[in-house]
N, C-alpha and C positions, 0 to 999 in steps of 0.2 A: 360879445354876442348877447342880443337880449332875446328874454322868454317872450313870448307873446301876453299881453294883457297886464305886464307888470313891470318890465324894464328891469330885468337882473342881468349883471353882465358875472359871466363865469369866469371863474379865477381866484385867486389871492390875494390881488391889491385889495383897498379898501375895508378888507373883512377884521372887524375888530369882534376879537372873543369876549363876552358880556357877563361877569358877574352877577348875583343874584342884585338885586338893586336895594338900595333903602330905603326905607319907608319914609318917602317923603311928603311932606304936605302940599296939598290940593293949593294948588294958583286959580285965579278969579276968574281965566279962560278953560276949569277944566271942569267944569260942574256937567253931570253927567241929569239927562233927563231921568227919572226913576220911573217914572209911566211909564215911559214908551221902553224903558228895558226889562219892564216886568212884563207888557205885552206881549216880546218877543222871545221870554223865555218860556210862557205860557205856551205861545205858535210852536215853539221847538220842540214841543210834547208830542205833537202832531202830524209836524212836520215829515214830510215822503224824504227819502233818502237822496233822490237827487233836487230838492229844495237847499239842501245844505247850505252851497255857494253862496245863493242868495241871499238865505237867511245870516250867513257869516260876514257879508256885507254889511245888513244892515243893522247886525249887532256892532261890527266895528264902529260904523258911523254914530250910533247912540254912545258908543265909549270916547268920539273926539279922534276916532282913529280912519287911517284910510282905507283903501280896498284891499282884499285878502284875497288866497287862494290856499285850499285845501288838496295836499297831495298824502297818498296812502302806499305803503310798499307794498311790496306784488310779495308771491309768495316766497319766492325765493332770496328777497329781500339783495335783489340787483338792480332792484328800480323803483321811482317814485312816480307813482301812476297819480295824475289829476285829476279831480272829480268834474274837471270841466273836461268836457270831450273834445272840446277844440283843441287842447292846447296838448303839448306832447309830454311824456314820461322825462325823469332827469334821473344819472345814475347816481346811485349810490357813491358808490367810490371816486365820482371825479365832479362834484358841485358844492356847492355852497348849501346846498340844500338835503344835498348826503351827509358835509361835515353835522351837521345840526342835529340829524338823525342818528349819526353813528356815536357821537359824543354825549348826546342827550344834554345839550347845550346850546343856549342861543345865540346866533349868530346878527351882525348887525353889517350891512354893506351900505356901500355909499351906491345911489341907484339917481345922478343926476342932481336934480332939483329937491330931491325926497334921498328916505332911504329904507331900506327895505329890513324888519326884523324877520328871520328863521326860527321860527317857534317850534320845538320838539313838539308831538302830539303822543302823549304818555298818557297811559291809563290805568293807574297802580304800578306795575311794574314791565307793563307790555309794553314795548315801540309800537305803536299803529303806523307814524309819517311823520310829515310836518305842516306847518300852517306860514305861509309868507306873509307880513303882515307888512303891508305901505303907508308911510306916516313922511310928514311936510318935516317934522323936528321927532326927538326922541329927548326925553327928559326920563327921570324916577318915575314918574307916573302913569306916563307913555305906556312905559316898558311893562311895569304893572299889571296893565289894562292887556295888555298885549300877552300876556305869560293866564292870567286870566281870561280870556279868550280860547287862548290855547287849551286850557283845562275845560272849559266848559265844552268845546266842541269834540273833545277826546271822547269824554263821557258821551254825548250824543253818540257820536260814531258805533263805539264800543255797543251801546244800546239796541242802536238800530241795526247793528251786523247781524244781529242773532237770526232776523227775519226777512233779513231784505236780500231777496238774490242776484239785485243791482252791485250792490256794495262788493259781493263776494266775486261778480264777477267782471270789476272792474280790477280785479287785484290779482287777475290771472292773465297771463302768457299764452299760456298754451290749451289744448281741448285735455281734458282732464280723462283717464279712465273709472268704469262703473263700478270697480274694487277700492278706486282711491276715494272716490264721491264716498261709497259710501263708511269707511274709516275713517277718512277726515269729518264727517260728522260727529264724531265721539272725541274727536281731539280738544280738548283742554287748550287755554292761549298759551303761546310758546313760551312767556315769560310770566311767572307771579311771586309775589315777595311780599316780607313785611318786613318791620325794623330789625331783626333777629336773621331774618334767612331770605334765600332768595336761590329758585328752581329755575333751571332754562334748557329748551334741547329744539333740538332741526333734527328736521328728515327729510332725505332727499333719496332716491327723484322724487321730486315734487308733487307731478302730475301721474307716476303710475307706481306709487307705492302698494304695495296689499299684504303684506303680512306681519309688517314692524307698527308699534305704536308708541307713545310714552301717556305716562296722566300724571298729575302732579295734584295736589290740594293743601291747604293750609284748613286745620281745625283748631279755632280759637290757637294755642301757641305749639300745636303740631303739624310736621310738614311731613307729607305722606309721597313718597315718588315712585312711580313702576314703570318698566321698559318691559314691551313685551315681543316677540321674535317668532311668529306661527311659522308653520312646518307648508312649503308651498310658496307661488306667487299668482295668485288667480283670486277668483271670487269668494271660493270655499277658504284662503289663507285670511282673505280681511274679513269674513264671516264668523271665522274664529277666533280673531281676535278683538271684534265686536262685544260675540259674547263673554268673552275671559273681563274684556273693559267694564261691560256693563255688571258682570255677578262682583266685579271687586270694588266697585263703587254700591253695590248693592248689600254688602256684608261691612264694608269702611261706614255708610252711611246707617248702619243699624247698630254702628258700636263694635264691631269686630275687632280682634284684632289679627295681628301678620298671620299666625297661621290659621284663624277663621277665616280671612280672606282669601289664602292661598285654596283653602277646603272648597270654599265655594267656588273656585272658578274650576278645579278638580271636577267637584259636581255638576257643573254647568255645562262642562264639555262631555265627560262621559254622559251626558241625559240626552242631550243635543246633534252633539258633534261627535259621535263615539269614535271616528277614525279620524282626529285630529288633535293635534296635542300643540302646546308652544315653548319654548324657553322661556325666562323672564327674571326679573330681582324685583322683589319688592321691599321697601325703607318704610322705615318710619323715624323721623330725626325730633326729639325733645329740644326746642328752639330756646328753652328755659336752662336747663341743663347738659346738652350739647349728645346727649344720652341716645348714639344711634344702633337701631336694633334693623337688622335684615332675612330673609331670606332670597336662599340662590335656589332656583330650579333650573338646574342642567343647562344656565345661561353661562358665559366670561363674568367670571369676578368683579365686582367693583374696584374701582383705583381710588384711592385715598391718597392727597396731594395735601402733604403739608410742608413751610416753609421755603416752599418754589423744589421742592424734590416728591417723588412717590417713593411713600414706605411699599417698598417691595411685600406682598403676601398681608398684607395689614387687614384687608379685608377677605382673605382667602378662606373658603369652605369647606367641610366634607361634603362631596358631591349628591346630590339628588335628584331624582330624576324630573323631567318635563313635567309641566302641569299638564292636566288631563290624562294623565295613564292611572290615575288613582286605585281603578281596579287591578290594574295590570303590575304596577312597579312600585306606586309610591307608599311610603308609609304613612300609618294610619293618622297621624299629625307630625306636620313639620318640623323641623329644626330652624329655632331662632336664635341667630348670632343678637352677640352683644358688643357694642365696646364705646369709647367715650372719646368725642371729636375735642378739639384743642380753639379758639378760637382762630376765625382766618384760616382752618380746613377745608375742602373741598374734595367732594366724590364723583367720582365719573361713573356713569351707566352707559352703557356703550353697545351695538350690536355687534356679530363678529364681520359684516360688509366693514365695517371701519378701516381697520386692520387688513383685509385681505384684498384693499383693492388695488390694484397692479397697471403700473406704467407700459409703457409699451413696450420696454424689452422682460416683461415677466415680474417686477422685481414688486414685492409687495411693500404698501403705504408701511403696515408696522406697527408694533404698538410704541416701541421708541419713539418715533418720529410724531405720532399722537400727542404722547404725552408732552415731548419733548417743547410742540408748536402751541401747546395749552398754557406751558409753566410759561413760556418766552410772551405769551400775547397779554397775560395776567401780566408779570410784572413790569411790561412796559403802560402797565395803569389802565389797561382796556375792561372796560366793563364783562360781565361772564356774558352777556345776549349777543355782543358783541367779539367775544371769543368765539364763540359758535359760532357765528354766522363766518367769520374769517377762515374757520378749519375749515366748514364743510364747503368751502367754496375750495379750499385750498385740495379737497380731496377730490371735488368734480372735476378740477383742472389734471391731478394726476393722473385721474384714470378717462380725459380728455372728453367728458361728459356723459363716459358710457358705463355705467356703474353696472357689476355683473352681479348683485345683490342689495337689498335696501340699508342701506344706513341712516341707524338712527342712533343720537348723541344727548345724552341727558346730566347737566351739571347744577349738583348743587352744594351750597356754601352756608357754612354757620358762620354770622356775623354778631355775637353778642355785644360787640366793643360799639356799635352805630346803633345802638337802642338808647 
């Protein structure tokens, strides 16, 4: 079967998986104009969001390369939506152009006359898609040119998503509701990392979440994560957890720390939102010394997952209550745990929709079965972005799309040994 506009046949044959290449030296047919590609990196400053294509065309061509196309995953990351509107989405799970995205690895098929590179479109540590890139031959250089392509158009993307409501709404399925519109404004990209750590989480449903959130941040070599779980599923639940998002990046972004954050979102609601509170955990993980400090308000515990097992109670708490009862329940400053991660740990933030969602004869997902599909999807070498995205498809499929609560799943990992 071929795509339109590029001649990929779907399948297995032909696909050779492509190590990072070497740096090889420039042959007499690969001399690269520098005008005309400093031109068009110039125009790319400028460039409208659905110029893209174009403009990625005729950067390939300045590289010595063939035609491209630029596809981006939708939000629930079960398809590759294309910025050309003629041509059609590709799944995730069943192409050449899913494997590329889900492995974060190029792919290289034989496509006729030509062949076709699958270029990952990564940007720091987020999956955005892929970029198909069509070349007559593929040499060290090619490939290069082609992996650089890919990075420079990530970046644009990334850029221009902030603003452009083409972009955001080429990467949706469904009519979105007015609780999720506007929560998912304040969401954080699903994936960010550096050499030391790396945060990732989904929430689903997609289009009508309102009361679960996550945020994640890195500060120079601290990783800051919170889930948070308002009381409600309406307008008033993602209104409260707007404000809780915005008072904890507002007290994190003044130097706070865990229980000045916790305070201010305490504050924020009782000022605000006086009849509404949320569950939540807020981290802070030392990416230098592995030194993780928390609090739990009246959330599920965090899971701590080391050497493919969870230390049972490892991160368990004296309980506390909801943020925003500050006048009513909570004490006057928080209680912050302490303890010290191992390298190759990993903590799970989790809502309680995870666990409680139920097959058709009653029987609840679990926290076994969670953890269970988490330890099995890591040690068979799958990325953590790519663990999530596997679970929570794996939990829409249990409860057959109809989730009876928001789940939201947040994992993050100390990696000191990859610095």
């Amino acid at each position: 079967m071929r795509e339109a506009g590029i001649g990929v046949r779907l399948g297995a044959e032909g696909v050779i998986p492509v190590p990072d290449p070497p740096h090889a030296p420039a042959g007499p047919d690969s001399a690269v104009d520098e005008n005309q590609l400093e031109e068009l990196i110039i125009e790319a400053q400028a460039a409208l969001p659905f110029e893209l294509p174009d403009l990625a065309n005729r950067c390939a061509a300045a590289l010595g390369l063939g035609t491209t196309l630029i596809y981006l995953v939708d939000l629930q990351q079960q398809l590759l939506i294309p910025l050309d509107e003629a041509l059609k989405p590709l799944p995730v799970d069943r192409s050449l152009a899913g494997w590329a995205y889900r492995t974060v690895t190029p792919r290289v098929e034989d496509a006729g006359d030509d062949v076709i590179v699958w270029m990952p479109l990564v940007d720091g540590a987020e999956r955005l898609g892929v970029m198909a890139v069509r070349t007559a031959s593929l040499d060290g250089v090619r490939m290069r040119r082609s992996r650089m392509l890919a990075y420079l158009f990530a970046m644009l993307i990334t850029s221009k998503r902030a603003y452009s409501d083409w972009l955001a709404a080429r990467a949706r399925t469904a009519t979105m509701r007015l609780p999720t519109e506007m929560l998912r404004a304040f969401l954080p990209s699903h994936t960010i990392g550096t050499r030391r750590c790396v945060s990732t989480a989904v929430l689903e449903p997609a289009y009508d979440i309102a009361g679960d959130a996550f945020d994640h941040s890195v500060v120079k070599d601290v990783l800051h994560t919170m889930i948070l779980d308002s009381m409600g599923h309406d307008l008033a639940a993602g209104l409260a957890t707007s404000v809780a998002m915005a008072a904890a990046r507002n007290a994190r972004r003044g130097g706070g720390g865990l229980a000045d954050i916790v305070g201010s979102i305490d504050q924020a609601l009782a000022q605000w939102l006086p009849d509404h509170f949320c569950t939540g955990v807020l981290c802070r993980l030392d990416a230098i010394t592995g030194t993780l400090r928390w609090v739990n308000c009246g959330h599920p515990p965090p899971l701590l997952i080391r050497a493919e097992r969870v230390l049972e109670g490892a991160l368990d708490s004296s309980p506390q209550p909801p943020i925003g009862l500050a006048d009513q329940l909570a004490p006057a400053v928080r209680q912050v745990h302490e303890t010290t991660l191992e390298p190759g740990d990993c903590v799970l933030l989790y809502t309680d929709g995870v666990v409680e969602a139920r097959d058709a004869d009653g029987a609840e997902f679990g926290l076994d079965r969670f953890t269970d599909f988490i330890i099995r999807s890591s040690s068979a070498g799958q990325r953590p972005a790519e663990v999530l995205r596997l679970l929570i498809h794996a939990i829409l499929d249990y409860q057959r799309n109809q989730l009876r609560d928001d789940v939201t799943i947040l994992l993050f990992e100390w990696r000191p040994q990859y610095q």
